[in-house]
N, C-alpha and C positions, 0 to 999 in steps of 0.2 A: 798546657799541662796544669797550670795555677785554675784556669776554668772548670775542669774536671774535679781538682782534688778539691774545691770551692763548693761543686754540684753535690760530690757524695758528701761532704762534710753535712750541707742543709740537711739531704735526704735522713742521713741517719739522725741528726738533732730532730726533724719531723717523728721518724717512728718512733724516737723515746716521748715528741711530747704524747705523740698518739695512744702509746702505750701506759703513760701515767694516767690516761682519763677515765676515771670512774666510768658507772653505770650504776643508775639507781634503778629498781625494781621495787612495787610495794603488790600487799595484796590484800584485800578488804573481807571484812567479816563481816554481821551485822550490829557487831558495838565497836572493833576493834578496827585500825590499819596497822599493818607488819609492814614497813620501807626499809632495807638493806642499800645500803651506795658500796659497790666493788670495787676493785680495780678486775678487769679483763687480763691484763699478760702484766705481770710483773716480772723481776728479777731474783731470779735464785739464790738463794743465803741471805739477802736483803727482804730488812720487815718491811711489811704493808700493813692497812691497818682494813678493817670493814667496820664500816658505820652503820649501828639500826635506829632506826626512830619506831616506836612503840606508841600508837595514839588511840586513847580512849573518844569514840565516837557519840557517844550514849547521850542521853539527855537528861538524864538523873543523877545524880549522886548515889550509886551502889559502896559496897563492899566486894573484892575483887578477893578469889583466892587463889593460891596456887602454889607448890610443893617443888620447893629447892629453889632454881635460879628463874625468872622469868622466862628469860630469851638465852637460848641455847644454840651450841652452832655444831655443825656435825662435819666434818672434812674427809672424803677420801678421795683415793685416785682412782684412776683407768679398770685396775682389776678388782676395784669393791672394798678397797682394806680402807679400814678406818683410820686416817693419817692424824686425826685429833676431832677428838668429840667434850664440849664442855660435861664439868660433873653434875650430877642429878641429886644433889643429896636432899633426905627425906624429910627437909623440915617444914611446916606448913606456914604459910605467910599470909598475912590478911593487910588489907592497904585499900582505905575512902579512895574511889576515882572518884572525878568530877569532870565533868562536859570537858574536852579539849585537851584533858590532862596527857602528857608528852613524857614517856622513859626514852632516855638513850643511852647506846652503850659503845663501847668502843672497841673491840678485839684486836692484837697485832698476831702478825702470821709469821713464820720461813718457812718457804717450802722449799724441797731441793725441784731441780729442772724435772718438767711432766706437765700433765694436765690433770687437774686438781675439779670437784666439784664441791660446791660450798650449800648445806641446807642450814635455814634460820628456822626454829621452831621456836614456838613458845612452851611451856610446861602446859600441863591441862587446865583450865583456867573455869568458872565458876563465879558469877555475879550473884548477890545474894543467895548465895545457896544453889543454885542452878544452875547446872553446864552450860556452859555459849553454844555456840553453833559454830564448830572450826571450820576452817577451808584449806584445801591443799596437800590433805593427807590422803588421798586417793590413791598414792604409790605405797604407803604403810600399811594398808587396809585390804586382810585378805581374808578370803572364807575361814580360814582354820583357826583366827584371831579371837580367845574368848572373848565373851558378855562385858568383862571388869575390863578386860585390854583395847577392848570396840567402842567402850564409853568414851575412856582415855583420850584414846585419837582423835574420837569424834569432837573433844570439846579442845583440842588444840590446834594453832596456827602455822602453816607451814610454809616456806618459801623458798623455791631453789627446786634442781638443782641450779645455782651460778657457775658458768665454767669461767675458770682460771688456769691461766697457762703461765707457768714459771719457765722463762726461759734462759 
């Protein structure tokens, strides 16, 4: 008896280490890398947190520009509802990158029990005056998308979705 209630005690201490372990994903531009670390299953009503690293790849010294928050996160569930999207607001921001140069951010989450997808985007982004070259926005990007909304997407970074499961 003591051997069994020994055995399921590990098991289940195993699946919570299993279930604290992140997952890093990054995704490369050609100035920029977008790397997000998740957690995969976390616990319900208890925060988590997602960590992004923002790396300028470049070899020059530019002017970076971009409107509102850099890096933005977009949250919904199973049926498409948006369970939490950071705010976009309309201010324009200019900031020297430099070879190497590192943003990081830190987000905490609750979610109730489900399964949760998590997208990391950046705002549209503009090195001396000139849009980047995004990656990743190929699920945002549809024929009926105007000229000024098709720029948009194209010069921003996209990542995800991440699945998380609240359980």
């Amino acid at each position: 008896m003591i051997v069994i209630i020994n055995i399921l005690t590990s098991c289940s201490h195993q699946v919570d280490e299993l279930d604290s372990k992140p997952i890093t994903s990054s995704i490369k531009s050609p100035d920029f890398t977008l790397q997000v670390t998740a957690p995969m299953n976390v616990k319900a009503k208890e925060e988590f947190k997602v960590f992004v690293k923002f790396t300028y790849e470049g070899k020059k010294t530019k002017l970076l520009q971009y409107s509102g928050d850099k890096i933005n996160f977009i949250l919904y569930n199973e049926e498409m509802e948006v369970y939490y999207e950071s705010g976009y607001p309309d201010i324009a921001n200019l900031e020297n990158v430099q070879p190497g140069d590192i943003s990081q951010l830190e987000e905490s989450f609750i979610l109730e029990k489900g399964k949760y997808y998590l997208a990391v985007r950046t705002s549209s982004l503009s090195l001396d005056g000139i849009s980047i070259k995004g990656v990743g926005n190929e699920d945002y990007i549809t024929e009926d998308v105007s000229p000024l909304k098709l720029r948009m997407e194209e010069s921003k970074i996209t990542l995800g979705p991440i699945v998380i499961e609240a359980y």
